[in-house]
N, C-alpha and C positions, 0 to 999 in steps of 0.2 A: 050616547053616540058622538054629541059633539067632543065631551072630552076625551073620548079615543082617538076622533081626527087629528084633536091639538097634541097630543101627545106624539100621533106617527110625524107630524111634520119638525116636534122637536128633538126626537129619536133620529130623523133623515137629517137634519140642520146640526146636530151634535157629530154626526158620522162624518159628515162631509171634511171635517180639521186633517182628518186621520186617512178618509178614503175618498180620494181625488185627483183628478187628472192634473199634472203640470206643466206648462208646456216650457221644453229646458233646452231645447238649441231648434234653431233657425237657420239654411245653410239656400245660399243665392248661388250657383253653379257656372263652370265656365265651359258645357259643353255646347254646343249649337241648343241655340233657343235659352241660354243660359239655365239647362239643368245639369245636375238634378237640384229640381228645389223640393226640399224637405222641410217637416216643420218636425221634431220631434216634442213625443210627448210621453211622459211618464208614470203610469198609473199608481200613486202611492196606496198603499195597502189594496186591499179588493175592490178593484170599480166597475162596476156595472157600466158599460158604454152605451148602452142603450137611455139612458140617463141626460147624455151631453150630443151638442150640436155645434161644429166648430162653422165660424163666419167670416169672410174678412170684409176688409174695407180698400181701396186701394187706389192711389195718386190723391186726387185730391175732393176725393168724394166727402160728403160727411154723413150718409149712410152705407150700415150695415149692409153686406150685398150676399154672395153667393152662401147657401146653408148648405152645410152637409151632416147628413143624420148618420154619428157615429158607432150607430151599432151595428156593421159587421167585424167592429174589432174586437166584440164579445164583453167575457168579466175575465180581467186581468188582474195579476196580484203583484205586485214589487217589480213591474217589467217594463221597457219600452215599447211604444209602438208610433207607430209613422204615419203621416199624411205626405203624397209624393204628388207634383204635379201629372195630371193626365196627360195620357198618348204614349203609353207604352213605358215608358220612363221607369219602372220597378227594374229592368235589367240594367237601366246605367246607374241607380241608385245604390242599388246592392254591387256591381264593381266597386266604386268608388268607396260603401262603407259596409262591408260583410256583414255587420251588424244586422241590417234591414236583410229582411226579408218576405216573402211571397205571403207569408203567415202572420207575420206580424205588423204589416202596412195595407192602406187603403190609397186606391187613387182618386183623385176629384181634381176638377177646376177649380175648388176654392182656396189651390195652394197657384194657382195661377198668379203669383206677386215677384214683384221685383222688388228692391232694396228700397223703395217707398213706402212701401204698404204696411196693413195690419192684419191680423191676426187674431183673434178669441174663442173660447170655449164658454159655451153657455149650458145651464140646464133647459134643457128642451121643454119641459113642463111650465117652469117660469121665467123663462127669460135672463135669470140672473146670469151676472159674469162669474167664469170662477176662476177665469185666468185669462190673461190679455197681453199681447206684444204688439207696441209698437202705438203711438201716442194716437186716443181719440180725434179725428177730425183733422188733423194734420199732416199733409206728402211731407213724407222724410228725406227728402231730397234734401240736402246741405245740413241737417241735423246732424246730430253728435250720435244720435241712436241709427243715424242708417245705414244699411248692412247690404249695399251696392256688390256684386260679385266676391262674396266675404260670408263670414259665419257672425251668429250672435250665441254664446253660448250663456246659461243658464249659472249663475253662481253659487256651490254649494251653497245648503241650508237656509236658501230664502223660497219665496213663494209657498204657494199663488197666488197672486197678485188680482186684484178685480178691476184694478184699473193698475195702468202703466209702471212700474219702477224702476228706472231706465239705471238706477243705482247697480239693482241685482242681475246687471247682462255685463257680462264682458264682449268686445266687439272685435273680431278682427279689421286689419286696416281696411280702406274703400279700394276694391278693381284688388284686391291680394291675389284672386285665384285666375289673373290675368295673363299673368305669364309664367310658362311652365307647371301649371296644375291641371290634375286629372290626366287619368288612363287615357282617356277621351281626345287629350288633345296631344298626344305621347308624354305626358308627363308623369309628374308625381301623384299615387294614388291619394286622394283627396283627406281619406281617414289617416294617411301621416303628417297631415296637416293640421287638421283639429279632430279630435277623437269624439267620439257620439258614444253615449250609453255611460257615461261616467258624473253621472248629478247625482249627489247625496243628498237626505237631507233628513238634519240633525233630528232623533227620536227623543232626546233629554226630557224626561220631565220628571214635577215636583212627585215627590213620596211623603208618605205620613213625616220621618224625621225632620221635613224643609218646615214642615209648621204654617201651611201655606193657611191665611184665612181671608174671608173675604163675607163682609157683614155690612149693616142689616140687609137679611134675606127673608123674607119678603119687604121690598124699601119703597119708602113712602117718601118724598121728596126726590133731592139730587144730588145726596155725597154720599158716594159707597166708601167704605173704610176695604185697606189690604192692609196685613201684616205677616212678617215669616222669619223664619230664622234668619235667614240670613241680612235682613233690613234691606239690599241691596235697589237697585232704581228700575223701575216695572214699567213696565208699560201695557195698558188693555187696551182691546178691543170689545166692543159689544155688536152682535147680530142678529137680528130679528130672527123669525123661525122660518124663513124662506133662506135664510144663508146673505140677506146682504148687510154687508157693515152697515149700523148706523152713525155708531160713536168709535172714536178712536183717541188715545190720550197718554200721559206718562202720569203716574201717580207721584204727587206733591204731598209731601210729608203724612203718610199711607192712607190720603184720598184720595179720591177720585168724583168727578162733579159730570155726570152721565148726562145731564143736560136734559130735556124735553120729553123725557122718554112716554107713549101713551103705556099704558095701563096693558100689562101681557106677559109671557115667556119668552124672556131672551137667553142667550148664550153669551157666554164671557170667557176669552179668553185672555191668560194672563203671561205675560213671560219678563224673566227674570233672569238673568248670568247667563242666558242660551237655554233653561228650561221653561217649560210649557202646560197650562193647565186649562181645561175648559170647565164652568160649573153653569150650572141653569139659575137665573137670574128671576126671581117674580117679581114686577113691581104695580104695586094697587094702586 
């Protein structure tokens, strides 16, 4: 029985690379009350929502605050869906970006943020992050990441991110949507300003001909060996079976030195030239 459990938890921990919420634009509004604020989010492969609980944090708190439990937006496959600020605000959302709508967004007060705040998706089960905007414990106010009456958008083929990477956002300027934007205010409709529903993110991965290896499995110490055709410069990650990074690294002349790890099944994921590999990791 025990090792049926360890296995479901490493079976849900392998899935999560592949089927997982993202969160890919951030949009601060300039209609009265400054909406619509949206957070969007993109369900890569099939995800069960009942799964995840988005949180934020906001001005200069350094706790977690308002939770909202995301399972009225169902199991989603390859598609967006929204969190809109509350009080009616899904009809000036959807003006502004046809995209959104009635079916495929939620309203809550945990998108109640201004261009300070934060943002994350957690698994409701364990607490883990699987995706986060916007820097732990920190008002974004004068940062380089704040998204003051402005959009943050998500850049092709990166995330989720579990903590912050302010690398993989592009940011429109601060007060952009100040003057002359949105229906709202007789202006320009918001979505010919920045477009929503358009985040990719790259599928590449190794096949038998990449010659991908990765030894000793089951490992005893702390140098795992990579080797592959292509020789090219790698980089891993390692996950426990709850989905949180432990180790992260770039392999030096095709080791890798995993550091501390206790004794269990982990997840490894590998990537190389823009492809991507996960293998299950024992180590005694």
């Amino acid at each position: 029985m025990k090792k049926l459990y360890f296995l479901s938890l490493l079976l849900g921990t392998s899935l999560t690379f592949g089927q997982s919420p993202i969160i890919t634009a951030m949009i601060d509004g300039p209609c009265t009350g400054g909406y619509p604020k949206v957070c969007e989010i993109y369900a890569n492969g099939t995800v069960d929502f009942s799964l995840y609980s988005a949180q934020n944090q906001t001005n200069a708190n350094t706790t977690w605050g308002a939770t909202l439990d995301l399972t009225p937006l169902g199991t989603r496959t390859d598609e967006y869906v929204y969190i809109i600020q509350t009080g009616g605000n899904t009809a000036i959302a959807t003006t502004e970006f046809p995209s959104i709508t009635a079916s495929n967004s939620i309203e809550n007060a945990v998108m109640n943020l201004n261009g300070d705040d934060r943002i994350r998706i957690i698994n409701t089960a364990t607490t883990a992050v699987i995706d986060q905007f916007g820097v732990t414990d920190v008002d974004g106010t004068g940062t380089s990441w704040e998204w003051l009456d402005t959009y943050a958008i998500r850049n092709n083929g990166t995330g989720p991110d579990a903590g912050f990477t302010e690398a993989n956002w592009t940011f429109g300027a601060i007060n952009l949507f100040d003057t002359g934007s949105g229906t709202c205010t007789g202006g320009t409709q918001l979505q010919s300003i920045v477009t929503l529903g358009t985040f990719t993110l790259s599928t590449k991965s190794f096949n038998a001909i990449d010659g991908l290896k990765m030894y000793p499995n089951p490992l005893t110490g702390n140098t795992l060996n990579f080797s592959s055709n292509a020789n090219a410069a790698m980089t891993v990650q390692v996950y426990d079976v709850l989905g949180k990074e432990v180790v992260k690294g770039n392999v030096t002349n095709n080791t890798f030195n995993t550091g501390n790890l206790k004794a269990g099944i982990y997840i490894v994921k590998i990537t190389e030239e823009g492809k991507t590999a996960t293998r299950k990791l024992v180590v005694k």
